[in-house]
Backbone bond lengths (Angstrom), bond angles and torsions (degrees), N, CA, C in turn:
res aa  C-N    CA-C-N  psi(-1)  N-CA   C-N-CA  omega(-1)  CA-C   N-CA-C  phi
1 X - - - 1.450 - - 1.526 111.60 -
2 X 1.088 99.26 -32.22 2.302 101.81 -167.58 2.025 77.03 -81.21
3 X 1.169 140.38 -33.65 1.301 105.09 167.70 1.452 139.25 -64.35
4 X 1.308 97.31 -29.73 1.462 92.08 169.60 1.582 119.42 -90.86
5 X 0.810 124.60 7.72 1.350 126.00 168.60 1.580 107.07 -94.59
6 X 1.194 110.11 -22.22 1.767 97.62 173.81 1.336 98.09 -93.46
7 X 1.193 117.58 -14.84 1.914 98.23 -175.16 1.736 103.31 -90.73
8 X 1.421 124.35 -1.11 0.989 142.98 159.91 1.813 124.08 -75.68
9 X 1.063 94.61 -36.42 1.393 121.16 176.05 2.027 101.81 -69.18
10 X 1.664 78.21 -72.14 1.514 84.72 -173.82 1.987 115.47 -58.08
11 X 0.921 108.34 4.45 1.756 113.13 -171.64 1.121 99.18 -94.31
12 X 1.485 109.40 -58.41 1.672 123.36 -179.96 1.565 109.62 -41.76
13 X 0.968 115.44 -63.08 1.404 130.76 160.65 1.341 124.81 -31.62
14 X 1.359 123.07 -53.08 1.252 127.14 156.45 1.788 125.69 -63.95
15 X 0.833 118.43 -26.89 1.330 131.61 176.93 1.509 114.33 -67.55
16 X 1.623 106.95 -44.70 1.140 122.94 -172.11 1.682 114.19 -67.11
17 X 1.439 93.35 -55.12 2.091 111.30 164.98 1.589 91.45 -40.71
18 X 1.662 127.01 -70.49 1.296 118.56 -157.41 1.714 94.49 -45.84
19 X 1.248 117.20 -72.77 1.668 138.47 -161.02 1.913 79.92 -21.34
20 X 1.892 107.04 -98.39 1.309 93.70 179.30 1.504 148.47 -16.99
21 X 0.832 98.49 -44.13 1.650 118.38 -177.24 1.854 100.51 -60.44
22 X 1.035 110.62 -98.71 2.049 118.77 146.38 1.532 96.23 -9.71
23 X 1.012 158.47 -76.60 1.167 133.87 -136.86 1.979 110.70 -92.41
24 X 1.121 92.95 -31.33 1.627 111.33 176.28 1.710 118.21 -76.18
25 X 1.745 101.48 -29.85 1.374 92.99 175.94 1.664 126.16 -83.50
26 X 1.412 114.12 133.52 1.448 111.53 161.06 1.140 140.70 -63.14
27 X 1.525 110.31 99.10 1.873 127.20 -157.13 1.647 107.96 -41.19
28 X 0.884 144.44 144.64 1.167 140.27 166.29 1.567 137.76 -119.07
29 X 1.466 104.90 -13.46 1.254 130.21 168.18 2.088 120.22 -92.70
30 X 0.994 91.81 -163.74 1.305 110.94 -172.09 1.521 105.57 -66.41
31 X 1.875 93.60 -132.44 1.849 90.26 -167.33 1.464 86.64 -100.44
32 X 1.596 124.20 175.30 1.295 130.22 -171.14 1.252 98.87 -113.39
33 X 1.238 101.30 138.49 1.577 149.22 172.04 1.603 73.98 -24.50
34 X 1.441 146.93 -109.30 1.256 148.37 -108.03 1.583 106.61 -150.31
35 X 1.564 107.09 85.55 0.999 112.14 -179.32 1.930 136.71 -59.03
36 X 1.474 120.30 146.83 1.464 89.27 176.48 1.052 158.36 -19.29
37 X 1.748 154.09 96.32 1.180 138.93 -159.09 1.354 101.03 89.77
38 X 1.475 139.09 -14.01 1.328 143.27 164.47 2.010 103.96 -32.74
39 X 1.756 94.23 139.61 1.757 76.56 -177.01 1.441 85.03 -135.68
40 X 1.329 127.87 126.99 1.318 137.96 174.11 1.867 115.39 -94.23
41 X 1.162 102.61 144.30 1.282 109.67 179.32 1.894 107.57 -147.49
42 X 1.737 111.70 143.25 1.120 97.09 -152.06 1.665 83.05 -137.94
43 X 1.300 122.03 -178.14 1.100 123.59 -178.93 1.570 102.55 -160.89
44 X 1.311 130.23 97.78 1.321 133.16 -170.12 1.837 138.98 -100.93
45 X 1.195 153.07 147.02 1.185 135.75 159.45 1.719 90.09 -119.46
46 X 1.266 92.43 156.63 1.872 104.30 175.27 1.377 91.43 -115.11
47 X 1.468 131.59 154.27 1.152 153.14 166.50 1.527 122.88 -82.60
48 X 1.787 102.05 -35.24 1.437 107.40 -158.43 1.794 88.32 -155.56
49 X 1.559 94.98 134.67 1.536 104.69 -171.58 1.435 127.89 -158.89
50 X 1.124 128.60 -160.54 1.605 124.41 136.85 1.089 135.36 -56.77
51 X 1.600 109.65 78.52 1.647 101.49 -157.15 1.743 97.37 -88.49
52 X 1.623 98.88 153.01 1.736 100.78 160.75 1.407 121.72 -53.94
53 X 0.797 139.02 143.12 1.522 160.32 -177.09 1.565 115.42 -122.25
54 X 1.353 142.63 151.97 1.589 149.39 142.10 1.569 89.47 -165.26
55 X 1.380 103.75 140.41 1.263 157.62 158.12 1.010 121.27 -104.29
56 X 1.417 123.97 162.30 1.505 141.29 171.36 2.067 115.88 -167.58
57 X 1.181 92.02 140.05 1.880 83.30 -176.57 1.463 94.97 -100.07
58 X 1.269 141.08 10.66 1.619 124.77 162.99 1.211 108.48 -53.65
59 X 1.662 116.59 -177.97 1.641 116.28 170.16 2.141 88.46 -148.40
60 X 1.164 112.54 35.17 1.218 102.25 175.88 1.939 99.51 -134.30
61 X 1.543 83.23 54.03 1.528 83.23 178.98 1.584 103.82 -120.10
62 X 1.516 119.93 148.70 1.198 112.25 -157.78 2.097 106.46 -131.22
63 X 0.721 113.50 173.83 1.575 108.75 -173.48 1.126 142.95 30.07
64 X 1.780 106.90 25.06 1.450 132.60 -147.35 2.110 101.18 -57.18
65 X 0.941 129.02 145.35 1.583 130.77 -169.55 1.949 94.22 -158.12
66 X 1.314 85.04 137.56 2.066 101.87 173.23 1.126 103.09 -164.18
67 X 1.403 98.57 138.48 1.532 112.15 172.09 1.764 112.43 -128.55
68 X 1.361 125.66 162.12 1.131 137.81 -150.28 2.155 98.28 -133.10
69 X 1.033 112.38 95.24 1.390 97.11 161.34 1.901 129.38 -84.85
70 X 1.394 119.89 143.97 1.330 101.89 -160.42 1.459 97.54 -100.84
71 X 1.949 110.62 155.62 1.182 107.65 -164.51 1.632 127.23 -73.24
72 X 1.385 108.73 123.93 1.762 94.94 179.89 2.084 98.23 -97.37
73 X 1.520 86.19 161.41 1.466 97.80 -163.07 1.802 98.13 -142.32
74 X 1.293 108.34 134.07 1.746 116.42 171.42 1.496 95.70 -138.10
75 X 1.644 111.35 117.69 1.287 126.31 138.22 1.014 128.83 -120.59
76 X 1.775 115.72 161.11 1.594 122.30 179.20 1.541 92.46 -132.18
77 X 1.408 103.42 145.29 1.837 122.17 -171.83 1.644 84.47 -145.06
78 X 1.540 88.78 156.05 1.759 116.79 176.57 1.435 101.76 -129.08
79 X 1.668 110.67 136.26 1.430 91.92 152.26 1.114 125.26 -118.04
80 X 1.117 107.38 153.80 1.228 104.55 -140.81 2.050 89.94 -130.74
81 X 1.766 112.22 0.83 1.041 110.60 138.62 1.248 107.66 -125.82
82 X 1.723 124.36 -178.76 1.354 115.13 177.03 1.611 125.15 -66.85
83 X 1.055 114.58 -21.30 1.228 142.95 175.43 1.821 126.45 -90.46
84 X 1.360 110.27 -27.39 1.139 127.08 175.97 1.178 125.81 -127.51
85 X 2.011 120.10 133.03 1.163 123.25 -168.52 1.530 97.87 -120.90
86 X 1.386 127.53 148.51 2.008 136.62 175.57 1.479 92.24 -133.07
87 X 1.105 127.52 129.90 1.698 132.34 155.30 1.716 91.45 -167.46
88 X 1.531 96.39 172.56 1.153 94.37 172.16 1.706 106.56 -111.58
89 X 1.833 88.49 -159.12 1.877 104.76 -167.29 1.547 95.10 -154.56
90 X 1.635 94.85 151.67 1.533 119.46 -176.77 1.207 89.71 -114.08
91 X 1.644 117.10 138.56 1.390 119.47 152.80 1.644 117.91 -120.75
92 X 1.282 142.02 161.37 1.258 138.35 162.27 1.497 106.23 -138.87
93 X 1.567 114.72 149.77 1.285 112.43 175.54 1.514 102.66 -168.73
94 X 1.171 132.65 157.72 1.933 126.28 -173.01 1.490 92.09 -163.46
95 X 1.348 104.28 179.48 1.737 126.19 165.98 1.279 107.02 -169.27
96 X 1.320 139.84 -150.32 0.996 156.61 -168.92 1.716 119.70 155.56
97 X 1.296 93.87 -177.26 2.151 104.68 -176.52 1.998 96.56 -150.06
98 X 1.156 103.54 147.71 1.255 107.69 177.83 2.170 94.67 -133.86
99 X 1.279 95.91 152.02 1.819 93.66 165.48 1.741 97.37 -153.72
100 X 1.565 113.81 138.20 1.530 121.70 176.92 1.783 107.58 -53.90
101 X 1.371 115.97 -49.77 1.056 118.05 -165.00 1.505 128.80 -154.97
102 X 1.073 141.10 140.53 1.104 140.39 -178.86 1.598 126.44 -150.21
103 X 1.535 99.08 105.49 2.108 105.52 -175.69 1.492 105.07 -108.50
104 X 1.633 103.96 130.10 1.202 107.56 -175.29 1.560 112.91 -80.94
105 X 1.761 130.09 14.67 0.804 126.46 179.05 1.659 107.66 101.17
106 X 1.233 138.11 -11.03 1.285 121.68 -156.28 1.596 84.43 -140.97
107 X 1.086 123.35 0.41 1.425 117.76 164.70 1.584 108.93 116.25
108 X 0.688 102.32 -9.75 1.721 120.53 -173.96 2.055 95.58 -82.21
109 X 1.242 106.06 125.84 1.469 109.69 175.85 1.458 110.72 -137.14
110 X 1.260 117.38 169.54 1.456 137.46 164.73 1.846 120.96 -123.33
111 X 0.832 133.59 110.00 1.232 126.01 164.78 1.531 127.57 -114.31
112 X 1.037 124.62 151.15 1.496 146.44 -155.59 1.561 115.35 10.06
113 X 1.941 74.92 91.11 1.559 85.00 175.91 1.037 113.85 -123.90
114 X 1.478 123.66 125.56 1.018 170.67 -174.43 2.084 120.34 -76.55
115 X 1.361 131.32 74.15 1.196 138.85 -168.65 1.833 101.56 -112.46
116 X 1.824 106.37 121.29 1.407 99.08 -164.61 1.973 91.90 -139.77
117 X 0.983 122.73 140.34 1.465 118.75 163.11 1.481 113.05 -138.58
118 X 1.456 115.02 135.37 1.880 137.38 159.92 1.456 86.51 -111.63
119 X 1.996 75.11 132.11 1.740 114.38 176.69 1.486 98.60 -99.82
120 X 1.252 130.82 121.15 1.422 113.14 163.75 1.481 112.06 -94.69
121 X 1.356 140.65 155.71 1.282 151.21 159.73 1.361 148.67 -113.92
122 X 1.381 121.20 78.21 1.436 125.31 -154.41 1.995 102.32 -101.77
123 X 1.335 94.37 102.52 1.298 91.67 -177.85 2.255 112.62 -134.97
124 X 1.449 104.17 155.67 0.943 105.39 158.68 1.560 120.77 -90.48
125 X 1.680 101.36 153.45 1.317 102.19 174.73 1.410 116.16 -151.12
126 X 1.608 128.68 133.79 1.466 108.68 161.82 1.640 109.71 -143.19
127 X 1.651 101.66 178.81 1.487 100.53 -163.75 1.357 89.18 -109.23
128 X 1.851 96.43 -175.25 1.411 102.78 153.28 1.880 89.52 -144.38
129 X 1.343 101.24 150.31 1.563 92.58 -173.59 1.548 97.09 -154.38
130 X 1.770 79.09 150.55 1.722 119.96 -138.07 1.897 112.13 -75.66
131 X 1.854 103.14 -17.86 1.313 81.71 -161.81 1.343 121.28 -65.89
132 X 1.514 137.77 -19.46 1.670 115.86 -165.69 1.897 91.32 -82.73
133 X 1.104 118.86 -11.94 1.720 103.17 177.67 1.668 100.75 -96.78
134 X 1.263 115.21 8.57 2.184 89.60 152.86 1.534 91.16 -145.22
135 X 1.264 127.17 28.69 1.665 117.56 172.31 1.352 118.51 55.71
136 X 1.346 105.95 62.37 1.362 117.85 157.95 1.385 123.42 -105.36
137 X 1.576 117.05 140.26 1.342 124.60 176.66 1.319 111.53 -63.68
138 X 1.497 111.69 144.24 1.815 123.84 166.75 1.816 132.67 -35.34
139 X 1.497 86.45 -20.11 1.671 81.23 -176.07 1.690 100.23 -103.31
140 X 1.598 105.51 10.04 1.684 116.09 174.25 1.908 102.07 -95.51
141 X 0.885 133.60 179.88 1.320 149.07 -148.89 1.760 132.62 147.15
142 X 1.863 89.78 82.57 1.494 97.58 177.22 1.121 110.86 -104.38
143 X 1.262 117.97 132.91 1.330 117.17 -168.27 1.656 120.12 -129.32
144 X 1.616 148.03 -162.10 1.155 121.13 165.67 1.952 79.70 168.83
145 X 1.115 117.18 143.06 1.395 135.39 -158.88 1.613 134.39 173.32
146 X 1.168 149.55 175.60 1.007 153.34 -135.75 1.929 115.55 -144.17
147 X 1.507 131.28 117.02 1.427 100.93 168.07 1.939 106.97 -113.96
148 X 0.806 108.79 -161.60 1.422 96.28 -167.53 1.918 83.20 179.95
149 X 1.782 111.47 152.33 1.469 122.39 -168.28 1.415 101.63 153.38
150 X 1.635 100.82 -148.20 1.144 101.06 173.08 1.943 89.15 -167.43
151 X 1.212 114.94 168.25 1.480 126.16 164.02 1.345 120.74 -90.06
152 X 1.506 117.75 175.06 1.489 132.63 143.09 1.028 113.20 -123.61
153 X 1.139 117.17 145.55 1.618 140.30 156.75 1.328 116.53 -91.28
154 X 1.560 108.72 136.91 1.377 107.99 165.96 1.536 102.30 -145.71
155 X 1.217 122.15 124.83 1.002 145.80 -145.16 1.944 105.09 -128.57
156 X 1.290 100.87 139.11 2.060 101.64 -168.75 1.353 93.27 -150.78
157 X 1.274 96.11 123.65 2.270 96.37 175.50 1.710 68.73 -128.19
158 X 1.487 104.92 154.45 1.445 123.96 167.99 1.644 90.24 -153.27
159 X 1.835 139.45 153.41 1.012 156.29 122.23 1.436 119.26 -140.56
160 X 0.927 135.99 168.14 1.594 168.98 172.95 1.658 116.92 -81.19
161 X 0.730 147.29 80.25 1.716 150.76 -179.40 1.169 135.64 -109.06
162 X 1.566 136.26 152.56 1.369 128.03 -143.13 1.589 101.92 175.01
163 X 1.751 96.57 162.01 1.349 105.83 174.05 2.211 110.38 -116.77
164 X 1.570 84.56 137.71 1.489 78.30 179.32 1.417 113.70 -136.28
165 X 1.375 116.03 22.15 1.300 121.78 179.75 1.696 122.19 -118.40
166 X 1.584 108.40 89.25 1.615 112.20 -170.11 1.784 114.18 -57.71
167 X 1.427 106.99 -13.93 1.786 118.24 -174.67 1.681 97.72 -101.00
168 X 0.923 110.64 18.36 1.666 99.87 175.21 1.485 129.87 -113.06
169 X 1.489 135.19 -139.46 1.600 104.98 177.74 0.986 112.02 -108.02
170 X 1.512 129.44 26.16 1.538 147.15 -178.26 1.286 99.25 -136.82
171 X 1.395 126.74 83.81 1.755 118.07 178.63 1.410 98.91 -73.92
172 X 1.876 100.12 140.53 1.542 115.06 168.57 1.202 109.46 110.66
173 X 1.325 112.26 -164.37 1.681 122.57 -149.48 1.710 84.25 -126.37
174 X 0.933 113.96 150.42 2.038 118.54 166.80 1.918 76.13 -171.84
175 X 1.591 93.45 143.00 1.471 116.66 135.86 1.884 78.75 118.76
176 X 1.286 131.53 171.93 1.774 97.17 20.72 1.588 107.19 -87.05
177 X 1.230 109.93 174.01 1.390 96.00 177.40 1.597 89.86 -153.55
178 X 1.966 110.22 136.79 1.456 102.36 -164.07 1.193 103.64 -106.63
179 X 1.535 113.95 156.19 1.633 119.91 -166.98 1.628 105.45 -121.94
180 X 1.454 122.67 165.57 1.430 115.27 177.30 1.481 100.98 -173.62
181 X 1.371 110.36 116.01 1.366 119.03 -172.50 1.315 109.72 -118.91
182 X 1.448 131.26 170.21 1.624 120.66 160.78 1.810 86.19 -169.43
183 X 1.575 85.97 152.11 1.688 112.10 179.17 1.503 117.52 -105.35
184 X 1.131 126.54 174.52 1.414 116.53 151.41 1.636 123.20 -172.87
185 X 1.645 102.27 114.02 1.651 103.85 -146.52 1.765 81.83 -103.92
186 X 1.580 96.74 176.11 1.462 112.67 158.60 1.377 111.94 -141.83
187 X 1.103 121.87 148.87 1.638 128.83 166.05 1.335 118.23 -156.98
188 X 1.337 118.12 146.78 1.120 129.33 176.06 1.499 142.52 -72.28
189 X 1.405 109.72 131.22 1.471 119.61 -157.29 1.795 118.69 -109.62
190 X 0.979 103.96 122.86 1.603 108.04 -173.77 1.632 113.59 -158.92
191 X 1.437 100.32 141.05 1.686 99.24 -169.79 1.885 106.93 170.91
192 X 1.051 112.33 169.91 1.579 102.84 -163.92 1.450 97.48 -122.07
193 X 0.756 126.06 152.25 1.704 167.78 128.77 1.386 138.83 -28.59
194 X 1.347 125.44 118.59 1.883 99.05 155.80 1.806 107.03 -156.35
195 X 1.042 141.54 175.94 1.310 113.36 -144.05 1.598 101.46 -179.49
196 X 1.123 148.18 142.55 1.217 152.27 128.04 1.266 125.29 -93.23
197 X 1.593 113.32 133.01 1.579 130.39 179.43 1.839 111.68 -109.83
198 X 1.071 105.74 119.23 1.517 106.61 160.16 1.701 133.46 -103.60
199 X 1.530 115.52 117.62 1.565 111.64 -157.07 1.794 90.08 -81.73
200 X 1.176 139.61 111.46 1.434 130.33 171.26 1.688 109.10 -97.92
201 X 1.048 127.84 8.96 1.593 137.43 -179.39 1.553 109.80 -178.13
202 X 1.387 87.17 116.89 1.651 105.46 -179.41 1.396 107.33 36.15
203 X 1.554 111.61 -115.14 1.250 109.17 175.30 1.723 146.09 -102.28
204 X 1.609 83.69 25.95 1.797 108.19 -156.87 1.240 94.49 -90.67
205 X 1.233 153.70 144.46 1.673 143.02 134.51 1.285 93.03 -125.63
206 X 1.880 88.22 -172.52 1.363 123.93 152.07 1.308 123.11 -128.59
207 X 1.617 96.03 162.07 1.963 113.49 -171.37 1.318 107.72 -112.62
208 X 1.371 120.75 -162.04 1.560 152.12 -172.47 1.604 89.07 172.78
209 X 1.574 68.31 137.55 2.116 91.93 161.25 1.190 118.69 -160.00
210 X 1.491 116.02 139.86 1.430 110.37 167.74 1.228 122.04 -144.87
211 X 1.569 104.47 153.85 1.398 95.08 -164.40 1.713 95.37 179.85
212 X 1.246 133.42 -168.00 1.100 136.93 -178.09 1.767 138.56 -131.00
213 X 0.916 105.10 18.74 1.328 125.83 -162.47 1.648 107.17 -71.10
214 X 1.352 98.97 -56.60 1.646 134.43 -175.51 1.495 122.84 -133.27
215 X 1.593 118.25 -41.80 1.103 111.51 166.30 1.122 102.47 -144.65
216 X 1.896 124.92 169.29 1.331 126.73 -165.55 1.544 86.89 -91.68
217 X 1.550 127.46 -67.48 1.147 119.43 171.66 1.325 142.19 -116.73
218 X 1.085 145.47 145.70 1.324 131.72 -127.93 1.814 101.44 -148.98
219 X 0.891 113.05 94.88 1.757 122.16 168.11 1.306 107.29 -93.33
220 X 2.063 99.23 160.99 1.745 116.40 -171.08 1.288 96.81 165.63
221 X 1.342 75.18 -170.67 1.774 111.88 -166.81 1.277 108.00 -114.08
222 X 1.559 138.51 136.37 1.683 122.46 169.24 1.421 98.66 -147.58
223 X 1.346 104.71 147.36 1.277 133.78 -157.80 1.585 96.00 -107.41
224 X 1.080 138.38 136.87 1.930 156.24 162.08 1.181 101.07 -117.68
225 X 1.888 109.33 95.03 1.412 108.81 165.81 1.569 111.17 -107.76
């Protein structure tokens, strides 16, 4: 918990430098990206992320299978200066590995086991964006910002296990017998941003973002209501 409250701490903090910064500088461009009371809404997939991972150094593993889901993301921000947007964002993303079977040689096995994890992501985030300081038009949108939160983990091992070796140091047959465990961690998430939006109809566009927090890059749709 004292981590996420300093990476909470430390965001606030950063946000605040931006706020100053934006309010002191003399605009120099056109109209801004996201006018007062501007309310953004976004709709995202990331490409590249925290992907699930499992390993193992056996070599008597058999039908090994993993899959990777990619991260989807919904935030809404206000600005609440002309130049600056704060709201937050949901992220979700999981994978997993499956293998038919696995004998460590001595008779002792595992079969169909099944290892799966969803990341959840509850984070704040805001921008500050660039067009009246290099004169960019409204349906342009450069932006660059900060999110800060923390995740959950949820974590699922399930397999099947047993003895099948009567010459070994457990004589006889036992199992199968089925097992099912699950974890569930949290930690804190913080990291910066920067991004271009294009408005191609009224108030509909599209973005790119990258950055590292949650995902390396991050495509969508965003809405300027």
């Amino acid at each position: 918990m004292k981590k996420i409250f300093s990476t909470a701490a430390i965001a606030c903090a950063l946000l605040a430098s931006v706020g100053a910064f934006a309010q002191g500088t003399k605009n120099a461009g056109q109209d801004a990206a996201t006018n007062k009371g501007d309310v953004l809404f976004d709709f995202g997939i990331g490409l590249v992320g925290n992907e699930y991972s499992y390993s193992n150094s056996g070599n008597n593993y058999r039908g090994e299978n993993s899959f990777q889901l990619p991260t989807f993301s919904l935030a809404l921000q206000k600005a609440f200066w002309e130049d600056i947007t704060i709201g937050g964002q949901f992220s979700i993303n999981g994978g997993g590995t499956s293998y038919d079977d696995y004998y460590k040689g001595d008779g002792y096995y595992q079969k169909d086991v099944k290892n799966s994890q969803v990341n959840s992501y509850f984070t704040a985030r805001g921008e500050y964006h660039f067009n009246r300081l290099i004169g960019l038009d409204r349906k342009f949108d450069l932006y660059a910002g900060a999110l800060a939160g923390f995740s959950i983990s949820n974590q699922m091992h399930r397999y099947t296990e047993g003895w099948t070796d009567p010459n070994g140091p457990n004589p006889g047959n036992w199992g199968p017998n089925e097992h099912k465990s699950r974890s569930i961690s949290a930690n804190p998430v913080i990291g910066p941003f920067a991004g271009f939006r294009y408005y191609f109809a009224n108030n509909v566009g599209v973005y790119g973002e990258a950055g590292w927090a949650i995902t390396a890059i991050r495509l969508g749709l965003v809405w300027r209501l």
